[in-house]
N, C-alpha and C positions, 0 to 999 in steps of 0.2 A: 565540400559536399553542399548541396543545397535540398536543405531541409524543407522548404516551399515546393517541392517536385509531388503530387499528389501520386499514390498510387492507389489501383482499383485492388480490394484485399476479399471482395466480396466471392469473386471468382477461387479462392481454398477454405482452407478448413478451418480459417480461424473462428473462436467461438465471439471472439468481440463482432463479428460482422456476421455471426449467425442470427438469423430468421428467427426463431424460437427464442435461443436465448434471449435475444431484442424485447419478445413479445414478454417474456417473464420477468421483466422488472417495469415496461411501460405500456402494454395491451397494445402498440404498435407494430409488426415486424418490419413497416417500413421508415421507421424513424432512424434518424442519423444516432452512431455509438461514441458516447464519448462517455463508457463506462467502464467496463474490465482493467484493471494498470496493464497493459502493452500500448507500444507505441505506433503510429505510421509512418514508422520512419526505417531504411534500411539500416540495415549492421554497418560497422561499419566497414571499410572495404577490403582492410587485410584478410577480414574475417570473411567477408563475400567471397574472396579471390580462393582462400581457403576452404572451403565450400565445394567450390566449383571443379576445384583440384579434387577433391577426394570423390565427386560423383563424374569427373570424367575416367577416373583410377577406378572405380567400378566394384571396389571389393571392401567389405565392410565387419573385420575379425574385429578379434578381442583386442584393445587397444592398450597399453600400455605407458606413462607418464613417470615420467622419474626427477623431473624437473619442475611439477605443478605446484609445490608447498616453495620453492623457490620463487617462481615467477609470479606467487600471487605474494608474497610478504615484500618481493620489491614494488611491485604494485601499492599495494596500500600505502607502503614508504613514501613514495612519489605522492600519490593522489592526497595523501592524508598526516604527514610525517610519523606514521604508525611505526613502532618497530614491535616484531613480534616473534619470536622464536618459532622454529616451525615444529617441534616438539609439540610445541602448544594447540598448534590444529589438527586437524580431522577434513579429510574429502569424504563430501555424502552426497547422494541424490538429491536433495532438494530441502528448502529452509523449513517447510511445512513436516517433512515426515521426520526433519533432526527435531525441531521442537516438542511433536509429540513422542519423537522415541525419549527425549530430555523429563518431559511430565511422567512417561512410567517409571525412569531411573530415579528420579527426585523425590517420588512421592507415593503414597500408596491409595487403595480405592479409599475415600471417605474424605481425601485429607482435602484443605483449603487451599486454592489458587487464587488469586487475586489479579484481574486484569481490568489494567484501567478504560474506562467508558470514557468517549466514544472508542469504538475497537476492531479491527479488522478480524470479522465476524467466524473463520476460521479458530481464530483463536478460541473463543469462547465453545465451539464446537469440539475442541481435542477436550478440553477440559471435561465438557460431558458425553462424550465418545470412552475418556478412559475411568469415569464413573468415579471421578474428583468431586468437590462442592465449588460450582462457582461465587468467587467473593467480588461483586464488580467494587469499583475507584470509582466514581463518576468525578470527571476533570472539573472544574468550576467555569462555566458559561458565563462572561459578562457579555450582554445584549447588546450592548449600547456601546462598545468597544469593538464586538464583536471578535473574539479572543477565547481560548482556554489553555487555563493554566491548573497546573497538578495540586489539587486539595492536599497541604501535607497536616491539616488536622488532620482531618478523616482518616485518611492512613493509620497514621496513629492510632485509632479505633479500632479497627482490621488488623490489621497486622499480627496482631497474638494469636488470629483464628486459623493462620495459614501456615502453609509449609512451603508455601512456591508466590513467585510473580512472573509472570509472563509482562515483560516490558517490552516498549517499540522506540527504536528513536533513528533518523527521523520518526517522526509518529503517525500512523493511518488511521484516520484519515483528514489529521488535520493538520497535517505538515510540521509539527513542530520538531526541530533540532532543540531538542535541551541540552545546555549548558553545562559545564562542565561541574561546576556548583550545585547543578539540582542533580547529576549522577552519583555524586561525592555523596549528597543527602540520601537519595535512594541507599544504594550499596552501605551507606553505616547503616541504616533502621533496617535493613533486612539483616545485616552482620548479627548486629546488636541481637535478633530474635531468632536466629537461627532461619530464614528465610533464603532458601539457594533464589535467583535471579535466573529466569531465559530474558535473552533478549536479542531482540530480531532488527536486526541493522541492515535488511536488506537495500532499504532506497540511500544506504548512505554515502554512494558513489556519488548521489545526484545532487548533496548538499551546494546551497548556495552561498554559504558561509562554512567558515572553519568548523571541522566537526571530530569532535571526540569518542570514540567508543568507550560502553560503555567495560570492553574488556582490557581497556588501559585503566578505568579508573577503581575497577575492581580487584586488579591484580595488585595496583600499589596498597591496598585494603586488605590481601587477602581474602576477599566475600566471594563466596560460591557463586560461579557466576558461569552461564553458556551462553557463547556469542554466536550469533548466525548472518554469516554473511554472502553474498552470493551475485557474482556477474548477469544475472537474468534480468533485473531492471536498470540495468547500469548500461549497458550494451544491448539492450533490446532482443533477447534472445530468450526469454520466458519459457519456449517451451522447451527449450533445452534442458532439462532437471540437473542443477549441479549446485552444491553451495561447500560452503568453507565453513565449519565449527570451530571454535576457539574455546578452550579451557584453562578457568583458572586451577583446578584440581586434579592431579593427575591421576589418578585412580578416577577419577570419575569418565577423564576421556580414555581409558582403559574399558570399562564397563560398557562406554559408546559403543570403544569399535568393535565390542565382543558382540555387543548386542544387534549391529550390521552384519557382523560374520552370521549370527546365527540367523538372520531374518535371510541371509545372502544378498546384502542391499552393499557389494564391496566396492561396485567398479560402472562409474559413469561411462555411457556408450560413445561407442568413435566418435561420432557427430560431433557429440556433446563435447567432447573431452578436445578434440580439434579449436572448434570454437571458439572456448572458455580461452585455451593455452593460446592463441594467435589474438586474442580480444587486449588480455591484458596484458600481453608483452607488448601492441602493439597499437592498442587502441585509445591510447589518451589522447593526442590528438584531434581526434574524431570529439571524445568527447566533452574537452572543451568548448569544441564548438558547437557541440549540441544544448550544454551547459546554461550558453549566451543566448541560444537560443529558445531554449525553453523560461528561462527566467523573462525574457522579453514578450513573450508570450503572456506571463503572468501579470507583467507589468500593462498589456495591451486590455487583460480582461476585468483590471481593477479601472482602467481609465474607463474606458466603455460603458461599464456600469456608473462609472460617477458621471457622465455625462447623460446615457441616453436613459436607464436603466436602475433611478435611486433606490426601488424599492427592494431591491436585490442588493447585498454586501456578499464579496467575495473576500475569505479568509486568506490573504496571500499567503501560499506555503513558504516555509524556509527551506524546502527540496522535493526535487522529484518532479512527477506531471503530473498530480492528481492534486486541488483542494477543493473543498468543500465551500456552498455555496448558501447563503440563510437567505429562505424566502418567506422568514416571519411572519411579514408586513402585507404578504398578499395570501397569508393561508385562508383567511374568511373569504375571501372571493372564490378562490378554487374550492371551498367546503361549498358553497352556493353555485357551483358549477358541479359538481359531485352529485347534488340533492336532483339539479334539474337534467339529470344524463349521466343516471348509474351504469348503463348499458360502458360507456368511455371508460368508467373505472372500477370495474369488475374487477374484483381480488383474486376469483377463482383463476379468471386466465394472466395473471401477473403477482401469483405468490409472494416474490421475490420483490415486489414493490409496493410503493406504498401512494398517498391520493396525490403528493406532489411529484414523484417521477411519473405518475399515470400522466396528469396534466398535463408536462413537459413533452410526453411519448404523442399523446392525441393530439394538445394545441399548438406544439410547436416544433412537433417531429424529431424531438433531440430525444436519446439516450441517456440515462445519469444514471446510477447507485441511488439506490432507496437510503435516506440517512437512517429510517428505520433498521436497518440490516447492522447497521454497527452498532448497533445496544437499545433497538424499542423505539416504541412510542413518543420518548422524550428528545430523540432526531428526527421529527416527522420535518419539521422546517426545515430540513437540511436536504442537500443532495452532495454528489462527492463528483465534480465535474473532470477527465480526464484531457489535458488538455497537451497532450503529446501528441498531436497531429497540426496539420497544415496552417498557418495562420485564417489565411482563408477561407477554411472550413470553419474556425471559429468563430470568423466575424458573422460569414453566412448563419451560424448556428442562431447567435446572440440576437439578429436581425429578428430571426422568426420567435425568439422566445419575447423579444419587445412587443412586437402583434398579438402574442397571444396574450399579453398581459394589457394589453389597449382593448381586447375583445375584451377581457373581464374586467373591467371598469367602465368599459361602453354598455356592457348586458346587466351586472347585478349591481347598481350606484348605490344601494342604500347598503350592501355589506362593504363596497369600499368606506362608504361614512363611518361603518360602526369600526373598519379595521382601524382607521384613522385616529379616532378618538383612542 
């Protein structure tokens, strides 16, 4: 397959290429998306063919699977030398609605969740949707490396206040695959205090390195622990709602799946359940080579920037298509571009955004994630670039965000001096 084949996505329903949505994170709607995690890339084509099969069949009942907790435990084995009993999982709808069904089982209203900052902003919403106390982690930011890494003081500090963690690994949005060594660490200090662990392993098909779950290393621990794992960014198929739960305590994925039965959340739809079942019996292939080529991507957009582009450090992920992009270095320019043409970066019509995705939207027509949105004001330098589409498209991206950062150094020179110093 050739992953360089652009296609036009604007023409359905996706929200990554919707109008509005665009305009709510950069006051642009016709700026390029390179924000939502989906990709522009097709499924891959067992799963197309499979598709096609079932809308020229024309009939769309209840479907049934009896071989799904099979075909995904060889899966993992393959992709990841996981072994995992199928006892041990759970089919659900989707990683977002198991995690929060995971926070009302675990916890009760008042009690402490701890999720570490920066965070896939979700997260932090189930927490105050089921009238938990949010306890953030803020990760430790070194500047000048341009890195973060898990504060295990801090932790330490927190940690007695809580009842839950909401963990991510890889991590969103800053790509990190932790180590086998720092889940060992997590999984004892929550052991130790009585802290059950969620943790959302959904980008970890797309790891660029060897990657451990974080439900192998709590099982050999014993530590409470819910894994969520899920074909939707692995295979490109997002909107399909399906994911895979894994439990270290079995009474507790008892209560799971009682608590699906009673919501009647029991049975992902044909599509869905087509899809998933012909992806991973059949789809590695595919996603190797999607693997090579997203990693080479990543690798295109750290050169670029060290060539044309210094004032920008891009965080290379250790997986997935999304990382995060620091544009420290040029925030006082864009604040002096904000002062002289508030009209461009009006909050009211870009909620969702913050002064450096506005900037990117008006001066350079690109799309990106507010870094504000994964945890405040303290990601305002940041944007989360999604770079699961075309090469092409992202060299063209990069071109016009260089112009627009030569405009702001052409118009405000006296705030580039002071950025500089």
């Amino acid at each position: 397959m050739s992953f360089d084949t652009m296609t036009d996505r604007r023409c359905t329903s996706s929200v990554k290429w919707n109008p509005s949505a665009i305009t709510n994170i950069c006051n642009n709607p016709d700026a390029e998306p390179f924000w939502v995690a989906d990709m522009d890339f097709a499924v891959p084509p067992e799963a197309h063919a499979e598709a096609k099969a079932l809308a020229e069949h024309g009939i769309f009942g209840y479907p049934i699977a009896t071989d799904e907790k099979t075909i995904f435990a060889s899966f993992v084995e393959t992709r990841h030398g996981m072994t995992i009993n199928e006892s041990e999982l759970s089919i659900s709808p989707g990683v977002l609605s198991s995690i929060s069904l995971s926070v009302e089982l675990l916890s009760m209203e008042g009690d402490g969740v701890i999720v570490p900052l920066p965070a896939y902003a979700p997260f932090m919403r189930i927490v105050k949707l089921h009238n938990r106390t949010l306890i953030p982690w803020p990760m430790t930011h070194d500047s000048k490396r341009h890195t973060f890494t898990l504060d295990w003081a801090y932790l330490e500090t927190i940690v007695d206040q809580a009842k839950l963690l909401i963990f991510c690994s890889p991590h969103n949005p800053t790509g990190i695959v932790f180590s086998e060594e720092e889940l060992v660490r997590v999984a004892q200090i929550c052991k130790a205090r009585n802290v059950a662990i969620i943790s959302d392993e959904i980008h970890a098909d797309l790891s660029f390195k060897p990657f451990v779950s974080m439900h192998t290393v709590a099982r050999s621990l014993n530590a409470n622990t819910v894994t969520c794992m899920a074909p939707s960014k692995t295979f490109n198929i997002a909107g399909e709602h399906y994911s895979v739960t894994l439990f270290t305590d079995a009474s507790l994925k008892q209560a799971f799946e009682k608590r699906l039965r009673q919501l009647w959340m029991t049975r992902p739809a044909s599509y869905v359940t087509a899809l998933v079942q012909v992806s991973y019996a059949k789809g590695l292939p595919w996603l190797e080579e999607l693997l090579t080529y997203l990693n080479d991507n990543a690798v295109f957009i750290t050169d670029y920037l060290a060539r044309h582009l210094p004032e920008l450090a891009f965080l290379k992920p250790d997986a997935s298509f999304i990382g995060l992009i620091d544009a420290g270095r040029i925030m006082k320019l864009i604040e002096a571009d904000a002062e002289a043409n508030p009209d461009l970066y009006d909050p009211e019509t870009s909620p969702d955004g913050s002064m450096l995705s506005r900037f990117l939207g008006q001066r350079a027509r690109v799309a990106c994630s507010a870094g504000t949105w994964f945890g405040g004001d303290a990601y305002a330098s940041f944007i989360r670039f999604n770079f699961g589409t075309q090469r092409a498209r992202i060299e063209a991206a990069f071109d016009r965000i260089k112009t627009a950062i030569r405009f702001l150094k052409e118009t405000y020179p006296l705030s580039d001096e002071q950025d500089a110093r």
